[in-house]
N, C-alpha and C positions, 0 to 999 in steps of 0.2 A: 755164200750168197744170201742167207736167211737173215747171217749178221749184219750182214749190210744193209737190207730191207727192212729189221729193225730199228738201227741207229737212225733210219729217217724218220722224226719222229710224227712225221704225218701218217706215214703208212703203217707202224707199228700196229695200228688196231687189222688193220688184214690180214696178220697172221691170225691162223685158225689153230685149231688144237693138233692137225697131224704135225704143220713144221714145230709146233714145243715138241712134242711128243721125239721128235727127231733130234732137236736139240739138248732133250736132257738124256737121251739115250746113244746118241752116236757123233759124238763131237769126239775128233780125235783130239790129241796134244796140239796140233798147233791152233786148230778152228777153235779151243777152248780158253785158249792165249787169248785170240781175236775176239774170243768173247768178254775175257774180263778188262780188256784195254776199250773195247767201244763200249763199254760200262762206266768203266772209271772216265772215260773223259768224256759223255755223258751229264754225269755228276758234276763236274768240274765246269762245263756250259751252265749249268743252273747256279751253283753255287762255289764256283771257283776249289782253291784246291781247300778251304775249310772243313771242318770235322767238329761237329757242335757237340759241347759239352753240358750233359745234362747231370742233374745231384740225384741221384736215385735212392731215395728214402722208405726203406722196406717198414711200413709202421703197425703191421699186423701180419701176424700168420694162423691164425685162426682163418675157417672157412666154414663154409655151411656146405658146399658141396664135397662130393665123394668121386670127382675125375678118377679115369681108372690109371691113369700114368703119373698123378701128383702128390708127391711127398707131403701138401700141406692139408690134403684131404681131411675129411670132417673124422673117417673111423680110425685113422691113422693116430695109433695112440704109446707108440716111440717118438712122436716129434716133442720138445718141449717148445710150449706155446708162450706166446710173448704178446703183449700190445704196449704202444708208447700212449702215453698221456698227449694232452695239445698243446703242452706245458713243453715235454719234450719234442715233440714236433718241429716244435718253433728252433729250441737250440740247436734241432740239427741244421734249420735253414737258415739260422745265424751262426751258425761253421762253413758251411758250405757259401755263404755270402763272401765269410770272410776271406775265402781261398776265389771267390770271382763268378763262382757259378751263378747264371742268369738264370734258369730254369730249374725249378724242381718237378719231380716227377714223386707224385705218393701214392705207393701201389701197394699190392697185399690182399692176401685172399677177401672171399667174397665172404665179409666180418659183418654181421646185422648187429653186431654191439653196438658199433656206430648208427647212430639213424641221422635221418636226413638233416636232422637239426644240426647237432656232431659235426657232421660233414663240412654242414655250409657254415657255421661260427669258424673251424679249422680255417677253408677257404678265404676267409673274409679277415683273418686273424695274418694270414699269409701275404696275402693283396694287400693291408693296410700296410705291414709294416714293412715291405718288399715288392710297390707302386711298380718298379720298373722290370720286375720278375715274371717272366711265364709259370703257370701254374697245369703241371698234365696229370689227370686223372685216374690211375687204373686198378678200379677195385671190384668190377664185375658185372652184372648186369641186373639193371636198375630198371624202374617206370619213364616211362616218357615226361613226366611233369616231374620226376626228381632228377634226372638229366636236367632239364631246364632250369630248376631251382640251381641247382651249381653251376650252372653256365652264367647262370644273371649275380650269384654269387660272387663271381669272378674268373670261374674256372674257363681255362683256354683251351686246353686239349683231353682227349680221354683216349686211352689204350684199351680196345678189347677184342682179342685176338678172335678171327674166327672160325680157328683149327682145322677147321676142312668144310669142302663148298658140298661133301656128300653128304645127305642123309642116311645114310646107312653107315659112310665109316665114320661119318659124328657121332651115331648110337653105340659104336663101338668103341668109343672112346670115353664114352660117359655112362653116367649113371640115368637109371628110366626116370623120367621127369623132365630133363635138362634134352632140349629141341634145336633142334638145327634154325628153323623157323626161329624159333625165339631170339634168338642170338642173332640173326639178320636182321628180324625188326628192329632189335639196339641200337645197332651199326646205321643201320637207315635214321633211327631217333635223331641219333648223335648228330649227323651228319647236318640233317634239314634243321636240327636247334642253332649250328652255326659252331661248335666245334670242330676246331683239327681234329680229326680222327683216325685212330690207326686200327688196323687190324693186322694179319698174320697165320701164318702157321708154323708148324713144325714139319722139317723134313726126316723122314724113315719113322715116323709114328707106328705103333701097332697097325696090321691090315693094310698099309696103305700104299697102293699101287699106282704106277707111273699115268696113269688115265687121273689119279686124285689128283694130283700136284698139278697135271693138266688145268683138270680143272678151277684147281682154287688160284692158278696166273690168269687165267682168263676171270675170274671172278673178280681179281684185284685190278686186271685192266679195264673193267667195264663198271666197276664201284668205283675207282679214282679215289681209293680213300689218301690223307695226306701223310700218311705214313704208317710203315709196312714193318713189322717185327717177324723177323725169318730164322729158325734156329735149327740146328740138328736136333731129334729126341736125342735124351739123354735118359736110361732109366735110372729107378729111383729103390734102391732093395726096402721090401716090406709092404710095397704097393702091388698089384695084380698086375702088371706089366716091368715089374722087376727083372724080371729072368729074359726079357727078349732084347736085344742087342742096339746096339745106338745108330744113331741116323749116320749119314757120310756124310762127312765133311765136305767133298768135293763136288755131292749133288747139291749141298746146301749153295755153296759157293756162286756153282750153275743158277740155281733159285733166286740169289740175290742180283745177279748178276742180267736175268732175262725181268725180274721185276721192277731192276733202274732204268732199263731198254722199254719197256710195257710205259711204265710211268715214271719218266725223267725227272721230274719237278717232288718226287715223294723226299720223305725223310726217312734215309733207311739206316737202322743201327747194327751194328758189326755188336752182334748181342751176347751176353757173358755165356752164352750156351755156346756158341761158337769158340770163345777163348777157354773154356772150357773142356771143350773135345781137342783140343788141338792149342800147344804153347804158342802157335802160330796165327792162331784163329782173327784174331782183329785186326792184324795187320792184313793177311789173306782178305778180310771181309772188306777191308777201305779199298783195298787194289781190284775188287770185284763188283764196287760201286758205291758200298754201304757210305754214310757220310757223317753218322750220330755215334757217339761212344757215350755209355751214362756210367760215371766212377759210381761206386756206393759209397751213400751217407750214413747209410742206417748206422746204429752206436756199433762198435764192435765186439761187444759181448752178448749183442743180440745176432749179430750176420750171421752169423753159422749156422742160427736154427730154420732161416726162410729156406729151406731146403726143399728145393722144387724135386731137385735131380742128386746124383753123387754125387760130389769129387766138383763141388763148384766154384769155381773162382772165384775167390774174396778179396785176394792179396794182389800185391805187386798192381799192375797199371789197372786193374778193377778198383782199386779202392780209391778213396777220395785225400788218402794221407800220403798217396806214391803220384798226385798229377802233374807235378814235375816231369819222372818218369816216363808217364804216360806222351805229356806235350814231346820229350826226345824221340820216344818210339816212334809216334806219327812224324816226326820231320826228320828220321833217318831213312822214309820213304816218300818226302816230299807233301806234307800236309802240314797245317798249324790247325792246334786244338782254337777253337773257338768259345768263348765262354759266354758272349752272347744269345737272345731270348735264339735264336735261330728257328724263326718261325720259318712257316710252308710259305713256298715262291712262287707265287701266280705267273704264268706264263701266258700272259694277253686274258685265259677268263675270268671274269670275274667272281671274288672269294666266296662260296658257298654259305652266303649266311640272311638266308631269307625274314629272320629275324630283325633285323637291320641291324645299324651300326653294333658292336659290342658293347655296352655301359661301361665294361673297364677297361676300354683304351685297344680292343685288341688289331694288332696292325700288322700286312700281308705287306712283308717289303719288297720292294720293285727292284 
């Protein structure tokens, strides 16, 4: 009955936090079936049976923070550290061109090596030579007038996940300094400058209880960000949350699956944390709603060090030299990879960009 009340997508917003609460808790096998089929076609109403491909270009792994669950933390000093040049940058997104990819995505811990200068010659370096390419953002949180320098830059989208809607199990996931508050301001920044925006969490994080995940669907259905990154924890050994156990897969599943119902029109990736926990994970996440896959670009003698978590997925349909592979797997369950920019799909309102038009082109296709 709740799933049905969901799939409507008018009334979706009336569900309140006890029916989640019920549905990440007490869905049998068949009511979880009816969960992930009114998800995927869902997804399939917004944007038919595609699966947008994006070039995921890991070009730093340094960080300035000290997260207490991330291998790329600042005190973590078994990681060997790596940054590409803008020299290399570019080759990657003249590889990734060359194999069809429309969108790059350049993410990487929160690196102040780069400053806003850095940033925006990159951005503009990318946009010049790749006019028809989406460009998404995710390297951490920034000022409200450096958001905007990248946005007018060229920049289209920005990724900053925002781990949990609690103030208390956000402190427990991070280091003293780093604010729940602060990281919402971002996400709000981003939004009102006229960026796609995503946010996210992780499900089975350290401390984190069926009332948080409550909370952060409800946080995601009433911010309407334009897209949603949803993964299982996965720990990470030699990090302070090493030794506590990985998220399920099958609550992840649930999460993605009540977040394409919550917010129809989002861009939601079946993310390498999921194909990671599980050989089965991406395929699982598109039949649960998810609609974004990003192969990795990064060089290959650098992939193995962005090591957020263990045992990551690098190879086979992760990577950007198996998308062959990848385009089979998605159409032996009925989907075709898409390589197009696969922006966010207005559904009658209109695109969140108070700033007015985009100066580089950027377009909400109908």
């Amino acid at each position: 009955m709740i799933i049905g009340i969901l799939a409507k997508n008018d009334t979706a917003k009336c569900i309140g936090a006890e029916e989640l609460k019920l549905l990440l808790t007490g869905l049998d096998e068949r009511s979880e079936r009816e969960l992930y089929t009114a998800a995927a076609e869902t997804a399939k109403k917004a944007y038919g049976n595609r699966v947008f491909a994006r070039g995921l270009i890991e070009f730093t792994n340094y960080c300035v923070n000290d997260c207490l669950y991330c291998g790329l933390r600042r005190s973590n000093r078994r990681v060997g550290r790596y940054r590409l040049t803008a020299d290399e940058i570019l080759e990657r997104c003249a590889e990734g061109y060359s194999k069809g990819f429309r969108t790059f995505v350049l993410q990487g811990g929160d690196d102040r090596f780069y400053d806003d200068r850095d940033i925006i010659n990159i951005i503009k370096s990318i946009k010049n030579k790749y006019p028809d390419c989406a460009l998404t953002l995710s390297i951490g949180e920034r000022g409200r007038d450096t958001y905007k320098s990248f946005f007018v830059a060229g920049a289209d989208r920005y990724l900053l996940r925002h781990e949990t809607a609690d103030p208390g199990h956000y402190a427990a996931l991070h280091p003293a300094g780093m604010r729940l508050e602060s990281r919402m301001q971002a996400l709000s920044d981003l939004k009102e400058i006229g960026f796609q925006t995503g946010a996210g969490f992780m499900v089975g994080s350290p401390y984190q209880t069926v009332d948080n995940i409550v909370g952060d669907l409800l946080f995601l259905r009433d911010f309407k960000p334009h897209m949603v990154g949803i993964g299982p924890f996965l720990p990470k050994s030699g990090t302070p949350f090493g030794v506590f156990p990985g998220g399920s897969v099958r609550l992840t599943l649930i999460c993605v699956a009540l977040t394409r119902l919550l917010i129809p029109n989002a861009l939601i990736p079946a993310t390498t944390a999921l194909a990671s926990a599980d050989g089965e994970g991406r395929k699982m996440g598109i039949l649960a709603g998810a609609n974004v896959v990003m192969p990795n670009l990064t060089p290959p003698g650098q992939r193995e060090k962005y090591a957020i978590y263990d045992n990551k997925a690098i190879t086979g349909g992760e990577s950007s030299e198996n998308i062959n592979r990848l385009a089979e797997e998605l159409r032996s369950i009925g989907y075709e990879l898409d390589f197009s920019r696969g922006d966010w799909k207005d559904r009658g309102a209109p695109p969140h960009t108070p700033l007015g038009a985009s100066p580089h082109g950027l377009i909400f296709y109908e």
